[in-house]
N, C-alpha and C positions, 0 to 999 in steps of 0.2 A: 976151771971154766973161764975163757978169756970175758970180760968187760964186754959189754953189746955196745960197743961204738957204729956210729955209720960205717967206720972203715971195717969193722969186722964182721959186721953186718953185711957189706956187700960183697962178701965170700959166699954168702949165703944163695945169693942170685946168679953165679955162675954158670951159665947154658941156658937162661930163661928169652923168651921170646923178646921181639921191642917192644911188646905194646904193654909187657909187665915185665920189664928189665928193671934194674936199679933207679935208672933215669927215674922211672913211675913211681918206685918207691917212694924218691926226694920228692917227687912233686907230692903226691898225697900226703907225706909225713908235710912240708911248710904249707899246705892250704888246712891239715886238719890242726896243728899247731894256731895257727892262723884263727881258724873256729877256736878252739878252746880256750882260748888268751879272751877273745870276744863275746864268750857265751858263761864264764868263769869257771870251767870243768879244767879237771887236773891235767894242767897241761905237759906230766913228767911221765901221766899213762899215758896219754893219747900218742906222745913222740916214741915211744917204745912200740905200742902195738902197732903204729904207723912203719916202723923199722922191719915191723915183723912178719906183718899181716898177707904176705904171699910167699912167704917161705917154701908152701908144698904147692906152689901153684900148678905145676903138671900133674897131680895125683886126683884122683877121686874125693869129692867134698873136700876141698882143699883147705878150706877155710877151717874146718875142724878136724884135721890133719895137720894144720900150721898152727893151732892153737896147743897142740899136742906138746907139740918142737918146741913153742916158745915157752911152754910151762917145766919140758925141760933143761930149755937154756936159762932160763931166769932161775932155776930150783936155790941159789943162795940168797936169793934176794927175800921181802918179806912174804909173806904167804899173804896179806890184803892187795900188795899191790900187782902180787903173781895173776892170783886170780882177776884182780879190774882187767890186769892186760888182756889175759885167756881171752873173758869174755867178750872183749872188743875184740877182736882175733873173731872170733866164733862167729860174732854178728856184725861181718863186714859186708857183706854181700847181698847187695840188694835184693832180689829172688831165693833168696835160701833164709830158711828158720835157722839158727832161733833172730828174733827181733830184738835188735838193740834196748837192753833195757835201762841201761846208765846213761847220762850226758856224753861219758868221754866215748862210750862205745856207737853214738850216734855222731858226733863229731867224726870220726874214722870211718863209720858207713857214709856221711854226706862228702867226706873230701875224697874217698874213694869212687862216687860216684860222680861229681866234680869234673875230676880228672877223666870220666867218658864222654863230654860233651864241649861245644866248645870248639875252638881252633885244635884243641890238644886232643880231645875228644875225633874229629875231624879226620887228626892224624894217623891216631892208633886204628881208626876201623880199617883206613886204606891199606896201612902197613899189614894188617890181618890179612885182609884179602887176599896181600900180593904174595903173603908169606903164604899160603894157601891154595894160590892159584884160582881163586874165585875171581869173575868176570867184574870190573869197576863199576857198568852200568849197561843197563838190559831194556829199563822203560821208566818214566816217566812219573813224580811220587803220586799225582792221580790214578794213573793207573795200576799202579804196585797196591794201591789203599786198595783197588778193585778186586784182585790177584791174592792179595794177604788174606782180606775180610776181617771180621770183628774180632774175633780170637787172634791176636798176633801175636802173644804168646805161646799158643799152643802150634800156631804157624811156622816158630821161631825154633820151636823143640823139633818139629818135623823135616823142616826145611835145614835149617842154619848150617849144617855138616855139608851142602851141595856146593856144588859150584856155582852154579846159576843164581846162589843170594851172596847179594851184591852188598856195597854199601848203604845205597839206598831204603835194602829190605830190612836191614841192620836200624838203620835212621827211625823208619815207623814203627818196628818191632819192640826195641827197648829206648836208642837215645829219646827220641820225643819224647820219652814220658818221664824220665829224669829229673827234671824242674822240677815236677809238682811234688815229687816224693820225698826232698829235702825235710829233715827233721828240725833244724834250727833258722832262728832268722836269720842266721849270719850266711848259711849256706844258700839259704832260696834268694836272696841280693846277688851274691855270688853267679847263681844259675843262673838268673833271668837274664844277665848278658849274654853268657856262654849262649845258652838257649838263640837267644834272638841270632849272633853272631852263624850259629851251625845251622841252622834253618835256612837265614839268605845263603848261604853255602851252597846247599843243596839244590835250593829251587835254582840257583846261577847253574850249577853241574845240568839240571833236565836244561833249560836254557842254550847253554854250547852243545850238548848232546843231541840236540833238536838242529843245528843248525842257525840257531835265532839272534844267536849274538856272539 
């Protein structure tokens, strides 16, 4: 079994979208590194499951599908630190059980969520769209809050496959709410720019879409 370097590791991501290409990989592996160097959590799991952590990203529950892979690409390594990985693997995903139960496995779920908000964040939703063919903007985040209504998640489930949800429907659906979900201090510091930065974003996009500036 070859050695899990970055470099063989990104065989691994061959045919994957941009918005979870390799590229995404590096960035969640050095922001959750980042966390765990800052929060004192083993920083030798957290870079592994960060390596690993969308390995079956096109499959059903992917997350524990790629947790699957990693436990049998690591199978020579020790059986403690197999498992830490798994389980960060398993509990990366914001919206899906099981719930990070270790340091390193909430480390890997905030720099994974991290990486959706933000200028980077910003990026991946457009590059979705366009990869998609969903429309870039339809109306205005007033009146999308109108459109959506309270349940945005469950809006999110119904909608999110259409063409007609945009970025924007994306923005109040999940990214807004990203900040607040952060598990460590290190990450909610983190977010709170990102956050502020993707919000003026948005409000500037109704702004030029309106005509106004």
């Amino acid at each position: 079994m070859p050695k899990i370097t970055p470099e063989f590791a990104q065989t691994l991501y061959e045919g994957a979208d941009s918005a979870h290409a390799f590229d995404h990989v590096l960035r969640v592996m050095r922001l959750a590194v980042r966390i765990a160097e800052a929060e004192g959590a083993d920083v030798a799991v957290v870079q592994m499951a960060a390596l690993l952590h969308d390995v079956a990203d096109s499959r059903h529950d992917h997350h524990l599908v790629g947790a699957q892979i990693a436990r049998e690409l690591l199978a020579e390594e020790p059986e403690s630190f197999v498992n830490a990985v798994v389980h960060c693997i398993e509990a990366h995903r914001f919206s899906q059980l099981p719930e990070p139960a270790t340091l390193e496995a909430q480390c890997l779920n905030d720099a994974d969520k991290l990486d959706a908000i933000g200028a980077i964040g910003v990026a991946r939703v457009f590059a979705f769209a366009a990869t998609h063919g969903n429309r870039l903007w339809t109306h205005t985040l007033s009146e999308l809050e109108q459109i959506v209504g309270s349940n945005r998640q469950e809006y999110r489930q119904t909608y999110g496959a259409t063409r007609d949800y945009t970025p924007g429907h994306e923005f109040l659906c999940k990214l807004t709410g990203l900040a607040e979900s952060m598990y460590t201090a290190t990450a909610r510091q983190l977010a709170y720019d990102r956050h502020v930065y993707m919000t003026a974003f948005f409000q500037r996009l109704d702004e030029e879409a309106m005509g106004l500036c």
